[in-house]
C-alpha positions in Angstrom: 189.1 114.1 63.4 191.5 115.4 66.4 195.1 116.3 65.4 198.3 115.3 66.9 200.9 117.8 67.6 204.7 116.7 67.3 205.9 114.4 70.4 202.7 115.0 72.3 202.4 113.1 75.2 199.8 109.9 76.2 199.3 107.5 78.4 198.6 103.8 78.2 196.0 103.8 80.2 196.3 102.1 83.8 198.0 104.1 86.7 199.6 103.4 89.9 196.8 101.7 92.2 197.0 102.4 95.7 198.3 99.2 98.1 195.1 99.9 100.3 192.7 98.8 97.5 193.5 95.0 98.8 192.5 95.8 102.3 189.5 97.9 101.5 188.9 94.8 98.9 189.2 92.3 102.0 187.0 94.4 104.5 183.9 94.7 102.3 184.7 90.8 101.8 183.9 90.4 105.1 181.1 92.7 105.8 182.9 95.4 107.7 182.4 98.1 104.6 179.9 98.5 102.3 180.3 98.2 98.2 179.8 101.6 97.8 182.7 102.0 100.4 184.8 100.6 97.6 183.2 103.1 94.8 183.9 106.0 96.6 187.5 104.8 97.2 187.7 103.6 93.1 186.5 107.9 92.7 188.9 109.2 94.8 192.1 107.2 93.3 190.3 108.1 89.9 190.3 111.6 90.8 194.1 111.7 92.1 194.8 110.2 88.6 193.5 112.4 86.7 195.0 115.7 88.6 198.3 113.5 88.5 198.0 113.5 84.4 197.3 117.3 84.3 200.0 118.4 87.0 202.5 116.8 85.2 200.9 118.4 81.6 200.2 115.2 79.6 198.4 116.1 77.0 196.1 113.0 76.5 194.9 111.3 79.7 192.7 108.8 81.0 191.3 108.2 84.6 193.8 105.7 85.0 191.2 102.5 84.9 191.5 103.4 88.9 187.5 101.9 88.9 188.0 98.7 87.0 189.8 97.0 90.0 189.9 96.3 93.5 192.9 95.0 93.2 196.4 94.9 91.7 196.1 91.2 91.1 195.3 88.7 88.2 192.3 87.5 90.3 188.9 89.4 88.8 188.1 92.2 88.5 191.0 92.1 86.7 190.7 95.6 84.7 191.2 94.5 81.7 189.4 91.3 81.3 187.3 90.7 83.8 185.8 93.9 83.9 184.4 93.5 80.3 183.7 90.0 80.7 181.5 90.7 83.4 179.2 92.9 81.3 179.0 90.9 77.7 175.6 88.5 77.8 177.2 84.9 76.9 180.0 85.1 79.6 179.1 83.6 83.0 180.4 84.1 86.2 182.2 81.3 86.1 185.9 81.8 85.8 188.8 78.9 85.6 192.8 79.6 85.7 194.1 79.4 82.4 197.8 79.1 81.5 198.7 82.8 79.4 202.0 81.7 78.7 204.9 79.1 77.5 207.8 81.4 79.6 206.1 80.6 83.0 203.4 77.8 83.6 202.5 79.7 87.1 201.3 82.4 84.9 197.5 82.0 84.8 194.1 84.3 84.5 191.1 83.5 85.6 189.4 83.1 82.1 185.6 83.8 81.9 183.6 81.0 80.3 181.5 81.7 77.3 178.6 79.5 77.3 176.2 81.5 74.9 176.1 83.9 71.9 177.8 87.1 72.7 175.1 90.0 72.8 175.1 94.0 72.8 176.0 95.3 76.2 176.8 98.9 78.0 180.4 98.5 78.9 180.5 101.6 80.7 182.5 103.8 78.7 180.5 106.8 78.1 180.2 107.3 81.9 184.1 106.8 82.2 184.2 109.1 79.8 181.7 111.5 81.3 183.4 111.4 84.7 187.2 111.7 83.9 185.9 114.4 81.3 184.4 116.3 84.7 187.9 116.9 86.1 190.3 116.6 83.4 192.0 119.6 82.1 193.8 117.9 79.3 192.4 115.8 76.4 190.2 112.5 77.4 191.1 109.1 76.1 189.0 106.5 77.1 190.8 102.8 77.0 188.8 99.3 76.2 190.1 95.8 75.5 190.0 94.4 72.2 188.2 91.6 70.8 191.6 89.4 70.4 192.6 89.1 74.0 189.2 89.3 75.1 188.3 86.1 72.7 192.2 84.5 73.1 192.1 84.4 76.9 188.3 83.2 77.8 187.4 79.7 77.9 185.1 78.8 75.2 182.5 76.7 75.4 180.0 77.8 72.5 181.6 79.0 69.7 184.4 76.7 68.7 185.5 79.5 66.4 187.7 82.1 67.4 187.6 84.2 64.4 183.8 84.2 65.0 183.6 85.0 68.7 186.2 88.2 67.5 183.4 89.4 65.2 180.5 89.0 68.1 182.6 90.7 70.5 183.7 93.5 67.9 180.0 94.4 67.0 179.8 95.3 70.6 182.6 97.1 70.6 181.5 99.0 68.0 178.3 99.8 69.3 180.5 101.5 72.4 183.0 103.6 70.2 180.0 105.0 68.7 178.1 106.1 71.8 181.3 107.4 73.2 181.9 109.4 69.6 178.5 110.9 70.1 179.5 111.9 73.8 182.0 113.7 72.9 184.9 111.9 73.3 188.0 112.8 70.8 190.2 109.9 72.0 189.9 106.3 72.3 192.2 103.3 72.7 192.3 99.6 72.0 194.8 97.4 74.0 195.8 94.1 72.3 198.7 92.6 74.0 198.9 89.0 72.4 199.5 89.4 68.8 203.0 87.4 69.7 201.7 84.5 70.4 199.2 84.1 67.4 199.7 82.7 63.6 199.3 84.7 61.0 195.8 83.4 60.2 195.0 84.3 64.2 196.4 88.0 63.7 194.8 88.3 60.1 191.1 87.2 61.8 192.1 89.6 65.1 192.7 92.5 62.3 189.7 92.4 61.0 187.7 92.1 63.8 189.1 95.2 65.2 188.7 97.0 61.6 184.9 95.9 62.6 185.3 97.6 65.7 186.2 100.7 64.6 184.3 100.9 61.9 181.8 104.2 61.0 184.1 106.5 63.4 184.5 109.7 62.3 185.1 112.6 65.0 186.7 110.2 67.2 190.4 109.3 66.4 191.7 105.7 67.7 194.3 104.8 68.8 196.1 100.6 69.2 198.4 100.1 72.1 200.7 96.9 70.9 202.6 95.6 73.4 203.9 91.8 74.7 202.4 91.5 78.3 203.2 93.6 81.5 202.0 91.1 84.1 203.6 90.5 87.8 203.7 87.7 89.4 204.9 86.7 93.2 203.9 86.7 96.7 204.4 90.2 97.3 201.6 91.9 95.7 202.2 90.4 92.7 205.9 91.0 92.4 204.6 94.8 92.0 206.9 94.9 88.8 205.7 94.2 85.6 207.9 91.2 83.1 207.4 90.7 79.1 205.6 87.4 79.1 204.2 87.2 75.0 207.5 87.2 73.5 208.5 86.0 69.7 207.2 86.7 66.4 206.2 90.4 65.9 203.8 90.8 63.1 204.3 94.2 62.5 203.0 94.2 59.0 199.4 92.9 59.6 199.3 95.2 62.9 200.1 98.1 60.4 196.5 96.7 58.7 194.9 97.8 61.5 192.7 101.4 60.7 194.2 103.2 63.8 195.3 106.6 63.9 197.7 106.0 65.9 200.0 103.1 67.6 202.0 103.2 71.2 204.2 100.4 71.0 207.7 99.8 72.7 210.5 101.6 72.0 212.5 98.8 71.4 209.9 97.9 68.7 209.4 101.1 67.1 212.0 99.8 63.5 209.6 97.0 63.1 207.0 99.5 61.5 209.3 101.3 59.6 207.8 102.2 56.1 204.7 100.3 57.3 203.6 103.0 58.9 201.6 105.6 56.3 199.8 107.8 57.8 199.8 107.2 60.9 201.4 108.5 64.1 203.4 106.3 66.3 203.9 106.4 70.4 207.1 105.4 71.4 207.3 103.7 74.3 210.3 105.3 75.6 209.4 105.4 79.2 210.2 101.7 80.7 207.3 100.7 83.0 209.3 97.3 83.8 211.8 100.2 85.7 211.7 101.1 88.8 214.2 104.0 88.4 212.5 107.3 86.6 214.4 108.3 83.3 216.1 111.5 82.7 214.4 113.8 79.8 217.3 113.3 78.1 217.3 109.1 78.1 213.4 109.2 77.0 214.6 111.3 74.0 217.8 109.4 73.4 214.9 106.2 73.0 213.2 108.5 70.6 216.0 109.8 68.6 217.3 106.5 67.4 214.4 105.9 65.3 215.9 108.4 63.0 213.3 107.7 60.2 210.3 108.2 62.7 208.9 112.2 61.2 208.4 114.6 64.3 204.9 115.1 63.0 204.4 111.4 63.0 205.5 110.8 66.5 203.9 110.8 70.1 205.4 110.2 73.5 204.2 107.2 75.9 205.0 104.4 78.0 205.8 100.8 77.3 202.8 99.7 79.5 200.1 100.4 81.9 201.7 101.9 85.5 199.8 100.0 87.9 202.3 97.9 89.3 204.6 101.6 90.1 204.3 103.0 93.1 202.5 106.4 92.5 205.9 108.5 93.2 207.7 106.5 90.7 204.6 106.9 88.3 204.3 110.4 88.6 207.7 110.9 87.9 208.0 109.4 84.8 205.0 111.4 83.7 207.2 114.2 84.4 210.3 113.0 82.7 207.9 112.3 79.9 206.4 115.8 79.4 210.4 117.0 80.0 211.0 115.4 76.9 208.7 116.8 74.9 209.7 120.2 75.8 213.8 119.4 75.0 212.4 118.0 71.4 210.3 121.4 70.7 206.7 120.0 71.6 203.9 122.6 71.8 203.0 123.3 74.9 199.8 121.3 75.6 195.9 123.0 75.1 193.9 123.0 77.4 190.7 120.7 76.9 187.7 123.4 76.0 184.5 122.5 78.2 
């Protein structure tokens, strides 16, 4: 199982996408570009990711999800929904809006409608893995939706069970960490987003059904990104800034159930876990995606510090949320400010990924 060195640095996952996605989006609407016009485009941004990540010396990375969307919108492919949707056998291609939450009734997704059993699938993360892992020069973590928000959020029209569609969707799930163990792969993350708008019986089903999902790992070291929603909203691109939208009860103690290595939650909710924790390592979320201004070093480890019971072994650096509403200068820079802050606490500087 892959250590953790004290205050090493992660990501979430998504990174700043590129305003010209919409327009290449709208021109292969219309015929004037090719699909493939689009994947070459979704490589490229992937690629300028990835040498984003390394440059600024994080030590675990991703490709920044740069080829699960062609846009920055709710509208599908929505990365992390409709993306997955689109590959599980039982979801159709139907999608309807669907209200996500009480704070803001102009807040919808375009849910996916289960109409069948929920059967094995590819959902493509060996080959994300395969590719990022081709021009990476830090660690690999490879990021996929878990079985909660995937289950909460469709519209279901077969199951009539939510614990039960969790389970379906888990098996799959697992089925994927296990091929992406078997890769190669030392790193990979489940995002679960809604845990604040669900009872306890909701949370307890949800925790087992990602216990399924991880399940039978054991080179591969897993990691749960918590958080209470990072959407945009508005006539401008979707507001291009991110607002809390699953706010309430925080069921810290069932989350802590949960057989993940790790956790990146918010900094703001890092005393919620403490003496919950055990063994596990914690990310705090000290760098504010919901901010357009790029913290100092020193204010990311002033976020840090006041968890004073959080063990330097025990903790990891991160973000609040994904950074794909940032413009990529304002991204970068926070990637920066984050590795800064490692190196003021005493972090080791990162390894380089061996090939």
């Amino acid at each position: 199982m892959p250590d953790y060195s004290p205050y090493a640095t992660t990501v979430v996952g998504a990174y700043s996408v590129p305003r010209w996605y919409e327009a290449l989006e709208i021109e292969v609407e219309r015929g004037e570009l090719d699909r493939a016009d689009m994947e070459n485009a979704q490589f490229v941004a992937s690629q300028a990711a990835i040498l984003d990540h390394d440059t600024a010396g994080i030590d675990i990375l991703t490709g920044g999800e740069m080829h699960r969307r062609t846009n920055n919108r709710h509208a599908p492919p929505n990365a992390m929904l409709n993306f997955f949707w689109n590959k599980l056998p039982g979801f159709s291609k139907e999608t309807r809006p669907k209200p996500i939450t009480e704070q803001d009734p102009n807040v919808t997704h375009p849910a996916a409608v289960c109409t069948g059993p929920i059967g094995d699938a590819d959902l493509g993360l060996v080959d994300e893995y395969r590719m990022v892992s081709r021009f990476a020069r830090g660690a690999v973590k490879v990021t996929m939706t878990g079985p909660h928000m995937l289950a909460k959020v469709a519209i279901d029209e077969h199951y009539g069970d939510l614990a039960a569609m969790m389970q379906d969707i888990a098996k799959v799930i697992n089925r994927n960490l296990k091929d992406l163990e078997a890769a190669g792969c030392r790193y990979a993350q489940i995002d679960e987003p809604l845990f604040a708008i669900a009872d306890d019986a909701e949370v307890d089903a949800a925790v087992d059904a990602i216990n399924l999902a991880v399940d039978g790992l054991s080179s591969m070291s897993v990691m749960g990104h918590i958080c209470q929603g990072n959407y945009a909203v508005g006539e401008d691109y979707d507001g291009q800034i991110g607002h809390r939208y699953f706010t309430g009860r925080y069921p810290a103690d069932r989350i802590s159930r949960i057989n993940y290595d790790a956790l990146l939650v918010e900094h703001d909710m890092v005393d919620a876990y403490e003496g919950l924790l055990g063994d596990k390592r914690l990310a705090v979320g000290a760098v504010d995606v919901q901010d357009f201004d790029v913290e100092s070093p020193e204010t990311i480890v002033e976020r840090i510090q006041r968890h004073s019971w959080l063990a330097p072994e025990q903790t990891l650096i991160t973000s609040t949320c994904g950074m794909n509403h940032l413009p990529r200068d304002v991204a970068f820079g926070k990637l920066e400010a984050m590795v800064g802050a490692k190196r003021i606490l005493g972090g080791e500087a990162r390894h380089r990924r061996a090939s």
